[in-house]
N, CA and C atoms as a LAMMPS dump frame, in Angstrom:
ITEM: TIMESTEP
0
ITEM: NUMBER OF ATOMS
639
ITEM: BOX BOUNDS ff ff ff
-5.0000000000000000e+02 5.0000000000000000e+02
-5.0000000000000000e+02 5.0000000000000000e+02
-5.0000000000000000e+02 5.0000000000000000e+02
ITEM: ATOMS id mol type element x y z
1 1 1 N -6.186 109.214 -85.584
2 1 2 C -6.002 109.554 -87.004
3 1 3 C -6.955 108.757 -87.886
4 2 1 N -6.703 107.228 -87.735
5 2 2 C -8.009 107.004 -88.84
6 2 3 C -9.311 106.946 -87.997
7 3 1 N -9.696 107.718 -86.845
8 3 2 C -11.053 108.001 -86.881
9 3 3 C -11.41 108.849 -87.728
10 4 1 N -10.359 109.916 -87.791
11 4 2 C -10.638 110.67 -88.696
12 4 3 C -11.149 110.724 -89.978
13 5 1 N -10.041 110.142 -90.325
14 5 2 C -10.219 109.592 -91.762
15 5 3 C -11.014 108.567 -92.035
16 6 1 N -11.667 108.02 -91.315
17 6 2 C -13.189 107.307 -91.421
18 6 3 C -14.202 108.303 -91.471
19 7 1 N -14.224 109.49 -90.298
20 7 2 C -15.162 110.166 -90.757
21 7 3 C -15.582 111.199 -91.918
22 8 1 N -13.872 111.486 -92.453
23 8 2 C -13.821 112.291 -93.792
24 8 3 C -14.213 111.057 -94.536
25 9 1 N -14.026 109.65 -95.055
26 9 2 C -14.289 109.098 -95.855
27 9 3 C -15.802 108.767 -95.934
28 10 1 N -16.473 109.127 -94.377
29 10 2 C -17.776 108.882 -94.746
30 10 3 C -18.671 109.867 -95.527
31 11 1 N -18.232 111.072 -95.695
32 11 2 C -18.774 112.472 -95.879
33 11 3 C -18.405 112.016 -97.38
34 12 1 N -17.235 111.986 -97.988
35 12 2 C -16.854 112.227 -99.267
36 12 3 C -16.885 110.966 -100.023
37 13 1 N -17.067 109.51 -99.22
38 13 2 C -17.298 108.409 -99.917
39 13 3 C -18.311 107.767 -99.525
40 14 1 N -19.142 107.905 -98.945
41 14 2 C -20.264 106.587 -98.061
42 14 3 C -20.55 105.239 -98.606
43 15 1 N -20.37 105.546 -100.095
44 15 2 C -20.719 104.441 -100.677
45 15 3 C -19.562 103.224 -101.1
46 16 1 N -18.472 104.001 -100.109
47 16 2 C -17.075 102.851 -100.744
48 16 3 C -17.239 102.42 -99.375
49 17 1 N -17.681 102.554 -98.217
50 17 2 C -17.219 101.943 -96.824
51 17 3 C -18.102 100.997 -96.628
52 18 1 N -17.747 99.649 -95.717
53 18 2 C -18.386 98.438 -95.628
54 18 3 C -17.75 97.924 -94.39
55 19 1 N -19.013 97.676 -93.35
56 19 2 C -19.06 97.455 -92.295
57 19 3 C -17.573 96.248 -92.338
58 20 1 N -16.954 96.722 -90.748
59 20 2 C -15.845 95.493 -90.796
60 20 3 C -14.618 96.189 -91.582
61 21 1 N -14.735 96.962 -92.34
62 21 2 C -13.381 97.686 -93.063
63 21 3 C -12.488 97.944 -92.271
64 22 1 N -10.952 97.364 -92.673
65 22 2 C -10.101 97.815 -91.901
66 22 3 C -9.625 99.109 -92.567
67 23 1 N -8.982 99.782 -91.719
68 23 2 C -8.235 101.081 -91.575
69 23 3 C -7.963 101.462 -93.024
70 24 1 N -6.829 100.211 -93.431
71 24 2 C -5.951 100.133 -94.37
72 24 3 C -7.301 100.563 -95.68
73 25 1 N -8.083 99.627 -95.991
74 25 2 C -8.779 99.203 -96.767
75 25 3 C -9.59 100.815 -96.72
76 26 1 N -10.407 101.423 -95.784
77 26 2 C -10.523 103.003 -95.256
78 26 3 C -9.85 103.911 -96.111
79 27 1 N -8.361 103.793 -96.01
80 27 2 C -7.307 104.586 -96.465
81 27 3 C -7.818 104.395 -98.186
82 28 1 N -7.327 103.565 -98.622
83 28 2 C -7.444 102.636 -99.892
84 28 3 C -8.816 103.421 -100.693
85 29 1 N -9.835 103.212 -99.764
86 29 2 C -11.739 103.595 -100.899
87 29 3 C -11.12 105.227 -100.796
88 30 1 N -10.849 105.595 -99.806
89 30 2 C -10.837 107.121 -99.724
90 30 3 C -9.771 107.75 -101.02
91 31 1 N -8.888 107.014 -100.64
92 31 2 C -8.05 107.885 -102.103
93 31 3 C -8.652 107.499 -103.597
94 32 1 N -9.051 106.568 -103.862
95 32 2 C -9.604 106.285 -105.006
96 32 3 C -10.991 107.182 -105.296
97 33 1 N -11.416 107.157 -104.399
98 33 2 C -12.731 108.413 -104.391
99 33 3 C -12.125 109.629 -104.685
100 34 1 N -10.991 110.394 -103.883
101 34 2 C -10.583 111.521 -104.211
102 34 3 C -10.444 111.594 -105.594
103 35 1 N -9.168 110.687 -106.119
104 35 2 C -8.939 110.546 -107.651
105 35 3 C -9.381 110.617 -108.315
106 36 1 N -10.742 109.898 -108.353
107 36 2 C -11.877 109.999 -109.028
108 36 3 C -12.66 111.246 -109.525
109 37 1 N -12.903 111.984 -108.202
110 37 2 C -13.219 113.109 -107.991
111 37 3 C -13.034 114.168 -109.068
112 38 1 N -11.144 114.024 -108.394
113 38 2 C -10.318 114.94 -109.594
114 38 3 C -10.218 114.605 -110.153
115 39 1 N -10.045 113.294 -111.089
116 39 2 C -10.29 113.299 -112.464
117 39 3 C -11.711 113.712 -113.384
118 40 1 N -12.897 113.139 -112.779
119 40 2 C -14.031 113.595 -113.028
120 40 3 C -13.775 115.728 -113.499
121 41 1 N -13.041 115.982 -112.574
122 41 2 C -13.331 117.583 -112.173
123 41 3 C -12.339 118.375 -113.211
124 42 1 N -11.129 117.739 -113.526
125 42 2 C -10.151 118.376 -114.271
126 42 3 C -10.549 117.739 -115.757
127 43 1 N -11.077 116.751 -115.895
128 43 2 C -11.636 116.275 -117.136
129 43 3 C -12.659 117.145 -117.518
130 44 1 N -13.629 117.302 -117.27
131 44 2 C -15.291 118.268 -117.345
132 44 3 C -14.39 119.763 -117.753
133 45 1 N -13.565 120.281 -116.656
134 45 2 C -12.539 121.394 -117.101
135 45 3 C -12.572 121.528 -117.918
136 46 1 N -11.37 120.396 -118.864
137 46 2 C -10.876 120.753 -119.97
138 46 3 C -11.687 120.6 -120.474
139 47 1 N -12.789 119.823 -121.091
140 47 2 C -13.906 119.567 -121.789
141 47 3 C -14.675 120.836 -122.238
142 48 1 N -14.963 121.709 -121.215
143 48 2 C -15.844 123.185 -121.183
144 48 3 C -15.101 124.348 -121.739
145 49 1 N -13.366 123.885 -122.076
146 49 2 C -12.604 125.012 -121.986
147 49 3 C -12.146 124.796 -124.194
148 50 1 N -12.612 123.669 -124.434
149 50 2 C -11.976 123.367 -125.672
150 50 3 C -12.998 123.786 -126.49
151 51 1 N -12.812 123.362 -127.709
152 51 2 C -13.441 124.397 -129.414
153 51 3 C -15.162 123.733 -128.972
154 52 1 N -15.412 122.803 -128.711
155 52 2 C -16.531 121.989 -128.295
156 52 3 C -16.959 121.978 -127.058
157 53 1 N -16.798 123.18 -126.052
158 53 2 C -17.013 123.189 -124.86
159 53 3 C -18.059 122.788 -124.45
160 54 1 N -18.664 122.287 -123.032
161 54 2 C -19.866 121.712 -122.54
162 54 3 C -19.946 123.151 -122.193
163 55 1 N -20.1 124.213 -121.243
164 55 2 C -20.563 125.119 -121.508
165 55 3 C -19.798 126.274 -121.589
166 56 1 N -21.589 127.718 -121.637
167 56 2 C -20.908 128.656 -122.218
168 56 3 C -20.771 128.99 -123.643
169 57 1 N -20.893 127.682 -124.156
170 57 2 C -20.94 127.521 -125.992
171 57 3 C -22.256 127.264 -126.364
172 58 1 N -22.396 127.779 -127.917
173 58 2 C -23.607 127.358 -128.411
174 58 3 C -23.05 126.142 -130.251
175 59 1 N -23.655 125.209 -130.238
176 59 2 C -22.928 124.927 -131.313
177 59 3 C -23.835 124.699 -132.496
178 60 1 N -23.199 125.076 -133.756
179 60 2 C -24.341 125.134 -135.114
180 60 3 C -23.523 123.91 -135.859
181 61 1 N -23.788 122.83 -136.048
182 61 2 C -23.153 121.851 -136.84
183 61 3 C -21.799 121.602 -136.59
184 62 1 N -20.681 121.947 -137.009
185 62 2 C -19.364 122.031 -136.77
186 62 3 C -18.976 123.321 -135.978
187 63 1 N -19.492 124.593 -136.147
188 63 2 C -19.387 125.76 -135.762
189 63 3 C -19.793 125.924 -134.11
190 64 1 N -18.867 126.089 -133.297
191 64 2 C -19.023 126.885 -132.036
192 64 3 C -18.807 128.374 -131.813
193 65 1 N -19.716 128.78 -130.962
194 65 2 C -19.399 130.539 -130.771
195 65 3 C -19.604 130.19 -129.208
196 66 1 N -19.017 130.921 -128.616
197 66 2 C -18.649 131.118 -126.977
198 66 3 C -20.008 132.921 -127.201
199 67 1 N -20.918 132.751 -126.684
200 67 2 C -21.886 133.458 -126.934
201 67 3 C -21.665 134.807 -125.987
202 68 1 N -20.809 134.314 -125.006
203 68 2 C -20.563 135.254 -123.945
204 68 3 C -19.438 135.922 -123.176
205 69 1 N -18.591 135.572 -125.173
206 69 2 C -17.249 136.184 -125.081
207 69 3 C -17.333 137.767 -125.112
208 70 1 N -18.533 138.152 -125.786
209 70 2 C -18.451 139.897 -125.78
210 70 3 C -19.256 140.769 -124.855
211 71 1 N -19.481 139.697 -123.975
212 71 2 C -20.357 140.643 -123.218
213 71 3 C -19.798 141.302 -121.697
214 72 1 N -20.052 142.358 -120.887
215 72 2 C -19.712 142.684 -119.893
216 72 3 C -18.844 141.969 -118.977
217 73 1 N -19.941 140.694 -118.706
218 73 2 C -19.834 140.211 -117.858
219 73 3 C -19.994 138.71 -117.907
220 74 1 N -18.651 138.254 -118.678
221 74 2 C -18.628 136.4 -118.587
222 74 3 C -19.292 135.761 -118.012
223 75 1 N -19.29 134.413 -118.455
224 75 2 C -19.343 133.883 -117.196
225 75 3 C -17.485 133.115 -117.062
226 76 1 N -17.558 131.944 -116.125
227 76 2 C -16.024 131.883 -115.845
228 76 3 C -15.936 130.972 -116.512
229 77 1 N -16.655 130.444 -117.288
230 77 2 C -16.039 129.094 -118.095
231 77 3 C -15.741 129.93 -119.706
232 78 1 N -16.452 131.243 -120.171
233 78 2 C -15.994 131.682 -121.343
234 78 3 C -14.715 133.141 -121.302
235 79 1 N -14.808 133.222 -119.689
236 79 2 C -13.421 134.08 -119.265
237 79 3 C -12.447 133.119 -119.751
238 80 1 N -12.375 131.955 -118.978
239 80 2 C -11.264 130.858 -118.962
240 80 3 C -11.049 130.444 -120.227
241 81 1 N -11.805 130.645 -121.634
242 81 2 C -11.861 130.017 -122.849
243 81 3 C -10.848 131.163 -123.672
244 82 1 N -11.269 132.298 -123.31
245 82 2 C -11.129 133.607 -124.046
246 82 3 C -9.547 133.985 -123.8
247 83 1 N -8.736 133.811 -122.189
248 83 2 C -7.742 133.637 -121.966
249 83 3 C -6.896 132.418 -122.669
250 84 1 N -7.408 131.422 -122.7
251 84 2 C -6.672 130.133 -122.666
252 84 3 C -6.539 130.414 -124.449
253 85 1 N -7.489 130.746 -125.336
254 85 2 C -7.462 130.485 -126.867
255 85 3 C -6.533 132.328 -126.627
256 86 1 N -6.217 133.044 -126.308
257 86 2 C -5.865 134.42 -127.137
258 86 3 C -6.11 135.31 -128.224
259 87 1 N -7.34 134.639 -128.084
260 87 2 C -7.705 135.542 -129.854
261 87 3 C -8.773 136.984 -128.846
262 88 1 N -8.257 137.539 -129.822
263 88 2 C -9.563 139.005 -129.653
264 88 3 C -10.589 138.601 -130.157
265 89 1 N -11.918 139.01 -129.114
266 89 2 C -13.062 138.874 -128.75
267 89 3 C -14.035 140.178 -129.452
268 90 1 N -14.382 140.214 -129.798
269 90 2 C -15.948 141.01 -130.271
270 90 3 C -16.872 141.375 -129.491
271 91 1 N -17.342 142.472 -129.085
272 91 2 C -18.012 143.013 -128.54
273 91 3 C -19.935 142.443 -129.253
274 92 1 N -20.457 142.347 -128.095
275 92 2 C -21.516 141.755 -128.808
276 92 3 C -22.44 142.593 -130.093
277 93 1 N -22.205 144.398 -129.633
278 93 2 C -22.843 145.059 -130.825
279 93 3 C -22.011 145.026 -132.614
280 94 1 N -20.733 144.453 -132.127
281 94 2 C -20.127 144.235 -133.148
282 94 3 C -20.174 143.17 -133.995
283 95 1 N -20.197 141.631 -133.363
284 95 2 C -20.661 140.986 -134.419
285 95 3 C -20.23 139.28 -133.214
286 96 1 N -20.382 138.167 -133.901
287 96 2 C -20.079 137.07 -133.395
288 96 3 C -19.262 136.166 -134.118
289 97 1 N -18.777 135.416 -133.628
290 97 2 C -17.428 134.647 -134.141
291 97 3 C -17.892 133.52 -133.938
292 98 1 N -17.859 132.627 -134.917
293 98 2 C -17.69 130.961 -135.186
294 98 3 C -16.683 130.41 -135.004
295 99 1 N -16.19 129.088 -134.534
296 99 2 C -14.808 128.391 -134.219
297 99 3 C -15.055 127.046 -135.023
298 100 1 N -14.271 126.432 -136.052
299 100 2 C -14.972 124.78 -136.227
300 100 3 C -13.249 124.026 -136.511
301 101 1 N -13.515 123.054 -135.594
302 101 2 C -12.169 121.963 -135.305
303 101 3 C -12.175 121.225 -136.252
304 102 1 N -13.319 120.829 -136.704
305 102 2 C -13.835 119.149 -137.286
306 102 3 C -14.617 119.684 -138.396
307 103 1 N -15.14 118.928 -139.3
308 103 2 C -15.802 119.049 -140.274
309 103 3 C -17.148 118.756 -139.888
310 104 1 N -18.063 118.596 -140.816
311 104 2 C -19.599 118.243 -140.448
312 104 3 C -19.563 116.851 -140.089
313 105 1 N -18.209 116.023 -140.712
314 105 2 C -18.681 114.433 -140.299
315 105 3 C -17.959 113.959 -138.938
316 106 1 N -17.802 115.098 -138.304
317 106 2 C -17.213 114.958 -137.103
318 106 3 C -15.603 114.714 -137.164
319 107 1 N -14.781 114.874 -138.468
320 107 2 C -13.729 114.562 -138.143
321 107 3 C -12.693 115.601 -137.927
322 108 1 N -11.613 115.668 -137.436
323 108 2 C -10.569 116.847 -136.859
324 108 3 C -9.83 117.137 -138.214
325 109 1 N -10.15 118.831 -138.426
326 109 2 C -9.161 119.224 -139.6
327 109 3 C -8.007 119.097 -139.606
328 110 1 N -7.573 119.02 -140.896
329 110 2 C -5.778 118.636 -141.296
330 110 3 C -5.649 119.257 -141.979
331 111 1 N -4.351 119.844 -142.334
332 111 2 C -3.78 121.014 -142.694
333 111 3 C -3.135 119.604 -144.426
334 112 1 N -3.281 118.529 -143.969
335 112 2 C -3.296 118.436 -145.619
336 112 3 C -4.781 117.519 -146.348
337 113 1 N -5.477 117.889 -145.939
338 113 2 C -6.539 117.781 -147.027
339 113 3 C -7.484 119.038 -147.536
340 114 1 N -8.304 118.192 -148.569
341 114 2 C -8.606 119.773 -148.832
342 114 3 C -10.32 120.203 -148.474
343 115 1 N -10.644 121.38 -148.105
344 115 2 C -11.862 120.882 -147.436
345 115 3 C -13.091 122.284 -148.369
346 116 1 N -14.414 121.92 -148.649
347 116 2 C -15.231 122.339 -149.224
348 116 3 C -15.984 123.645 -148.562
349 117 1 N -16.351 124.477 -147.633
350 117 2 C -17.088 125.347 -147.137
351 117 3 C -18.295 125.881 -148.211
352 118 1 N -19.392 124.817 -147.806
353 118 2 C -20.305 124.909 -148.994
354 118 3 C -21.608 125.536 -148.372
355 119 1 N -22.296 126.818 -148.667
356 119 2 C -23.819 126.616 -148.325
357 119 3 C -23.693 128.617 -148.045
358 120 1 N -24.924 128.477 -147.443
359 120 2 C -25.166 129.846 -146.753
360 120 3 C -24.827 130.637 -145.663
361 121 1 N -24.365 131.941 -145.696
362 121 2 C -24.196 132.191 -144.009
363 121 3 C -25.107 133.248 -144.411
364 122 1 N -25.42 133.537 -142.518
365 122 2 C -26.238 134.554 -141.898
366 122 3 C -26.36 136.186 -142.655
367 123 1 N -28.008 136.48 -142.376
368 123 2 C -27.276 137.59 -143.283
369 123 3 C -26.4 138.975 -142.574
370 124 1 N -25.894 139.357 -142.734
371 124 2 C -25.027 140.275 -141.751
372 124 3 C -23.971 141.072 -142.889
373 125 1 N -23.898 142.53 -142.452
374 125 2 C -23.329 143.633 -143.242
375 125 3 C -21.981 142.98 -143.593
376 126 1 N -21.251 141.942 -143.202
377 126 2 C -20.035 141.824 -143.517
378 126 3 C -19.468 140.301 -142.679
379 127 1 N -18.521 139.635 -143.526
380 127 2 C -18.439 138.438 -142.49
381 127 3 C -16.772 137.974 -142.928
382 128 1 N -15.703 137.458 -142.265
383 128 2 C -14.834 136.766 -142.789
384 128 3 C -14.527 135.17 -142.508
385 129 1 N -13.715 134.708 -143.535
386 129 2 C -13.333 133.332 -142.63
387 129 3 C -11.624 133.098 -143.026
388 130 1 N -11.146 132.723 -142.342
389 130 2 C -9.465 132.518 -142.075
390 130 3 C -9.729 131.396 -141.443
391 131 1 N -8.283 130.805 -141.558
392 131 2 C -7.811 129.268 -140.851
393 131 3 C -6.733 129.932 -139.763
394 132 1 N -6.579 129.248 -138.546
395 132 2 C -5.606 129.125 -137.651
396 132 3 C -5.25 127.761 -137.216
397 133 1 N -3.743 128.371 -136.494
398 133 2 C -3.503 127.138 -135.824
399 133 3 C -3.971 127.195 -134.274
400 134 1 N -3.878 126.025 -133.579
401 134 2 C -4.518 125.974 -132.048
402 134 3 C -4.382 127.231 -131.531
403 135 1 N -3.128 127.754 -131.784
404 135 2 C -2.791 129.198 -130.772
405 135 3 C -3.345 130.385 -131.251
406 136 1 N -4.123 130.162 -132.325
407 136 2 C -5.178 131.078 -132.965
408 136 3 C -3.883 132.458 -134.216
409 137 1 N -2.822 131.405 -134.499
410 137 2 C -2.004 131.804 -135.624
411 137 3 C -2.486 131.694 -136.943
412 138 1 N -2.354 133.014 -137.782
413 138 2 C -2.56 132.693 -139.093
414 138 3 C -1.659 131.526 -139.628
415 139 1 N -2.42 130.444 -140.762
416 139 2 C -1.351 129.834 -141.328
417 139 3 C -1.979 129.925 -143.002
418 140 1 N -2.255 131.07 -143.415
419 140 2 C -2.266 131.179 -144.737
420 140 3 C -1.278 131.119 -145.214
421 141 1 N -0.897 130.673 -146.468
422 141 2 C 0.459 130.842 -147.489
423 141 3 C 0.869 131.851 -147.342
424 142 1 N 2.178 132.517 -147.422
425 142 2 C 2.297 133.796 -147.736
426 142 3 C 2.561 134.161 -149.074
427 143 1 N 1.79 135.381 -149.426
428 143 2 C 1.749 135.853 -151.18
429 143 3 C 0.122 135.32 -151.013
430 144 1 N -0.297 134.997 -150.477
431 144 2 C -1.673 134.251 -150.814
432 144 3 C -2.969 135.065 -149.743
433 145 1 N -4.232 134.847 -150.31
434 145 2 C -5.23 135.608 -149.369
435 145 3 C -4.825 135.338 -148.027
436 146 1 N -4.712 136.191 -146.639
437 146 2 C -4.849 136.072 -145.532
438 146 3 C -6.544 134.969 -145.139
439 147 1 N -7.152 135.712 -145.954
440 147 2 C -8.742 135.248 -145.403
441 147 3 C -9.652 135.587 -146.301
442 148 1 N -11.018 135.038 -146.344
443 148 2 C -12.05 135.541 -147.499
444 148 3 C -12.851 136.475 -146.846
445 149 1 N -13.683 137.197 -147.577
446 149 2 C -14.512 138.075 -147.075
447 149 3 C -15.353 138.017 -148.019
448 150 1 N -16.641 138.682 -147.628
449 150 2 C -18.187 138.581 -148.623
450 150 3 C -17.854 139.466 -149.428
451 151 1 N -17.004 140.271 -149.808
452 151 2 C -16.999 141.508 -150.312
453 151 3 C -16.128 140.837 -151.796
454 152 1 N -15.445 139.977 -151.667
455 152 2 C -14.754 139.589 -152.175
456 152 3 C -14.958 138.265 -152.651
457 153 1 N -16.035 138.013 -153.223
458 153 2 C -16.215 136.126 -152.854
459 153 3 C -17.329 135.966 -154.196
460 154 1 N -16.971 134.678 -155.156
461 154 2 C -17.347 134.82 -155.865
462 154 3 C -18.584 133.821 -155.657
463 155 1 N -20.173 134.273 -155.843
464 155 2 C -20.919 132.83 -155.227
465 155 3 C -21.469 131.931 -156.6
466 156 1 N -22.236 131.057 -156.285
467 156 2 C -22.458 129.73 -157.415
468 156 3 C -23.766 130.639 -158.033
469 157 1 N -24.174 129.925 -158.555
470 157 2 C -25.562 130.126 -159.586
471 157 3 C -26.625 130.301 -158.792
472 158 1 N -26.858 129.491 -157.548
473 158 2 C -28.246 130.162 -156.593
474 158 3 C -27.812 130.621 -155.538
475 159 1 N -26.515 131.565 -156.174
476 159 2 C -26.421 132.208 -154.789
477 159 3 C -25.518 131.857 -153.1
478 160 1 N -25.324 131.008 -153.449
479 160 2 C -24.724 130.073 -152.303
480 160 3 C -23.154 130.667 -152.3
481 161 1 N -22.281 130.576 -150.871
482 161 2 C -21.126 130.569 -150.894
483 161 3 C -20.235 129.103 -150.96
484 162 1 N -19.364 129.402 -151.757
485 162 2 C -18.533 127.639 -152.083
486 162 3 C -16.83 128.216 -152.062
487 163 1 N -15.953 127.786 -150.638
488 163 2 C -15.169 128.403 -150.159
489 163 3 C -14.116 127.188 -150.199
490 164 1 N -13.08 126.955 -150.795
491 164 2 C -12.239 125.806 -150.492
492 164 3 C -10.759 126.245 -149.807
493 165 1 N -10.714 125.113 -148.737
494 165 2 C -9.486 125.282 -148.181
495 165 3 C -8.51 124.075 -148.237
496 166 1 N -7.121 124.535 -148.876
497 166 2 C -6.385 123.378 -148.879
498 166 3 C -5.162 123.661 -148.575
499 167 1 N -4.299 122.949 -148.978
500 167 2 C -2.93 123.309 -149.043
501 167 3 C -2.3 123.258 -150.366
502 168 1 N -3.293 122.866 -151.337
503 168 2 C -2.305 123.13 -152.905
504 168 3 C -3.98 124.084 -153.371
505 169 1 N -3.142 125.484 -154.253
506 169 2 C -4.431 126.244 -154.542
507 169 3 C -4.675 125.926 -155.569
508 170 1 N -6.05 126.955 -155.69
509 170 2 C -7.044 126.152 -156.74
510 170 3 C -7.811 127.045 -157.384
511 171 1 N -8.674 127.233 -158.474
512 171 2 C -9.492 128.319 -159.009
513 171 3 C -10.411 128.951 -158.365
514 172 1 N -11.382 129.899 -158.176
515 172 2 C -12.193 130.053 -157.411
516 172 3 C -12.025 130.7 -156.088
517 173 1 N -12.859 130.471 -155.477
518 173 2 C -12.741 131.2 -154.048
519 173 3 C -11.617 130.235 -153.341
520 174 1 N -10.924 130.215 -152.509
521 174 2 C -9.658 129.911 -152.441
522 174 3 C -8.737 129.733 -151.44
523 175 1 N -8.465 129.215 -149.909
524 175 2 C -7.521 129.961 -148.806
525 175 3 C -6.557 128.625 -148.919
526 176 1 N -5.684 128.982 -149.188
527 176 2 C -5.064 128.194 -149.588
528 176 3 C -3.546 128.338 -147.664
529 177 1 N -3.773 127.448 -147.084
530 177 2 C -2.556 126.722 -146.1
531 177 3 C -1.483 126.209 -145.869
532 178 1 N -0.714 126.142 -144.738
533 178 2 C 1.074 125.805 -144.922
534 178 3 C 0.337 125.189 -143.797
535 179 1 N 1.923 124.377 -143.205
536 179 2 C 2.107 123.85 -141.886
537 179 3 C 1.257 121.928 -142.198
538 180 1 N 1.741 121.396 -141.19
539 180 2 C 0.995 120.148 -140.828
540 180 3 C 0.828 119.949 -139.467
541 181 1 N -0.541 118.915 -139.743
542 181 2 C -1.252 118.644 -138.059
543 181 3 C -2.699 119.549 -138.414
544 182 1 N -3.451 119.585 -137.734
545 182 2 C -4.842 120.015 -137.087
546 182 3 C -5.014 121.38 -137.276
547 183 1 N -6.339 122.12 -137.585
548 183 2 C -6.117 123.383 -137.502
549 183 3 C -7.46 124.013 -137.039
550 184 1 N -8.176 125.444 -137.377
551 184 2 C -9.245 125.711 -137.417
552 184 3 C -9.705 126.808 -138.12
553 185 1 N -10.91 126.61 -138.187
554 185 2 C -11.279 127.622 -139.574
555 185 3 C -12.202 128.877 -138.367
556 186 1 N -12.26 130.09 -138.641
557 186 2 C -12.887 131.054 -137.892
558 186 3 C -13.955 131.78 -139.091
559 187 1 N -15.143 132.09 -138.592
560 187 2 C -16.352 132.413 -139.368
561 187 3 C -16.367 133.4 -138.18
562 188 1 N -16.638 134.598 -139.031
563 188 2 C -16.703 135.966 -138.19
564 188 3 C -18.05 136.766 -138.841
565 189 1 N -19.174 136.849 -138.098
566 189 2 C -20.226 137.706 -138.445
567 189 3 C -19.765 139.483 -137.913
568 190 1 N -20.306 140.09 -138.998
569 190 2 C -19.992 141.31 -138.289
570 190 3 C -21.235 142.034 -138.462
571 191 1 N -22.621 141.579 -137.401
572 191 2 C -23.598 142.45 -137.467
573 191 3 C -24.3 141.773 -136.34
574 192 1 N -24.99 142.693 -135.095
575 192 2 C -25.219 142.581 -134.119
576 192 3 C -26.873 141.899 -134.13
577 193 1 N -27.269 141.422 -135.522
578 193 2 C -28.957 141.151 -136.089
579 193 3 C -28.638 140.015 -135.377
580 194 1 N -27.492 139.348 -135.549
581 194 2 C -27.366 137.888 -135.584
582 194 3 C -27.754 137.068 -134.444
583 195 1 N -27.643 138.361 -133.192
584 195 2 C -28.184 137.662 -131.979
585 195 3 C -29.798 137.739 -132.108
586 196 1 N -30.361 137.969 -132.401
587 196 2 C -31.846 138.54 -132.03
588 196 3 C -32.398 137.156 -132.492
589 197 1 N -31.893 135.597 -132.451
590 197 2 C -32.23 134.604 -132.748
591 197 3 C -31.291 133.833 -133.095
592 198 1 N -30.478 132.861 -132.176
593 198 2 C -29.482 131.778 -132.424
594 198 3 C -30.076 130.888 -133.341
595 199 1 N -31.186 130.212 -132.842
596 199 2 C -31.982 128.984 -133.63
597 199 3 C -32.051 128.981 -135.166
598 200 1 N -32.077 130.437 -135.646
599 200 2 C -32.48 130.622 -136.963
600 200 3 C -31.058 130.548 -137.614
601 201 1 N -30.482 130.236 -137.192
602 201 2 C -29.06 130.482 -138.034
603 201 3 C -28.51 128.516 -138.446
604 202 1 N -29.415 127.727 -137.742
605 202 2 C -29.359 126.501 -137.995
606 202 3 C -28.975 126.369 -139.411
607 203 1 N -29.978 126.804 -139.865
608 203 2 C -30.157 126.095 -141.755
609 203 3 C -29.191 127.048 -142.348
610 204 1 N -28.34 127.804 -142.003
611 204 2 C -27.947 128.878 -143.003
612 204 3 C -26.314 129.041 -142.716
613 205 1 N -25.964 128.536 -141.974
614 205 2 C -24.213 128.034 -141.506
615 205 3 C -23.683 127.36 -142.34
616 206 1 N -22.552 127.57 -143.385
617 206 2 C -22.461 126.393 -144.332
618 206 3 C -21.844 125.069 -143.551
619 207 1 N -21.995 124.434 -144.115
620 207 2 C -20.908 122.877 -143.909
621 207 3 C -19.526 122.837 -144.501
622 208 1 N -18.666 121.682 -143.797
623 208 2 C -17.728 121.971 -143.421
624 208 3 C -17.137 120.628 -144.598
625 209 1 N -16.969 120.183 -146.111
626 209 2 C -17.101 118.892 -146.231
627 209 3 C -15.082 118.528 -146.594
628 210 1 N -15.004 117.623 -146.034
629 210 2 C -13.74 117.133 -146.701
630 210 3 C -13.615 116.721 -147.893
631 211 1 N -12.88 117.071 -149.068
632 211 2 C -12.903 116.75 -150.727
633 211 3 C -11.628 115.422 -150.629
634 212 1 N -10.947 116.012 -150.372
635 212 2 C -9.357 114.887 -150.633
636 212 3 C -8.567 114.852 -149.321
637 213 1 N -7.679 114.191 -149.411
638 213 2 C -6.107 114.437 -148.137
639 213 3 C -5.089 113.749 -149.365
């Protein structure tokens, strides 16, 4: 038995074994290697599977899009994303979807502060943005906008969109939120131009700024 397991530990650990090792000590590097392993492996997992995935995602400042949620043929890390979040997916001639957790200064949204959505988006026949919770639930007020849309949106003096989200409302463009804890805001393009160049959409994604809590 522990030849065995000397020779599985040499395959899967080589670098924990040292001439003279007893059995015990054998036993000992080998499970800590496994552990390792799987933690390394179920960590990277979840990592690829969240709003900030390592892959499969493309990310614009705060904004992630899973690029290869609408297409034929996934791959398995944006199958596994697309299941695990439940939201309906977009076909790629239809348009692309933004996800943002955090703001531009990297910090995780809260359902009580109030946050700025300042700048430009892409140009595209039509676009919305709504807040959810993790499980991809509306948590607009009720009596209050579900979500904004371009159609509907009043912009500044050069043109720019200036979108505030809080939980006490306010003049202006407006999505006003319930609930406490963490949330996320969804930016929905609805025009298929948008792929014909990820890079260019850098400068033109608004930012994400926190005003108050």
């Amino acid at each position: 038995m522990f030849r065995n397991l000397r020779q599985l530990h040499r395959r899967l650990c080589p670098f924990c074994l040292q001439a003279g090792s007893r059995p015990v000590r054998t036993v000992v590097y080998l499970l800590m290697c496994l552990s390792t392993a799987l933690g390394l492996g179920f960590g990277l997992s979840y990592m690829a599977l969240v709003d900030r995935g390592l892959f499969g995602s493309f990310t614009l400042g705060p904004w992630v899009a899973w690029t290869g949620a609408g297409s034929p043929e996934p791959d398995p890390y944006t199958r596994a994303y697309v299941s695990r979040s439940g939201a309906l997916q977009l076909a790629r001639a239809e348009g692309i979807r933004f996800v943002a957790s955090r703001d531009s200064a990297g910090q995780e949204l809260d359902r009580s502060c109030t946050y700025r959505i300042d700048g430009n988006t892409p140009v595209s026949s039509f676009w919305t943005l709504f807040a959810v919770d993790r499980a991809f639930r509306l948590i607009s007020r009720e009596g209050t906008a579900l979500a904004m849309n371009s159609q509907r949106l009043a912009r500044t003096n050069e043109g720019t969109a200036l979108v505030r989200v809080g939980p006490d409302l306010g003049a202006d463009n407006w999505l006003e939120i319930t609930g406490e804890g963490d949330f996320r805001l969804v930016l929905t393009l609805y025009d298929s131009s948008v792929f014909s160049g990820f890079g260019a959409l850098v400068e033109v994604l608004p930012t994400i700024l926190r005003e108050a809590c």
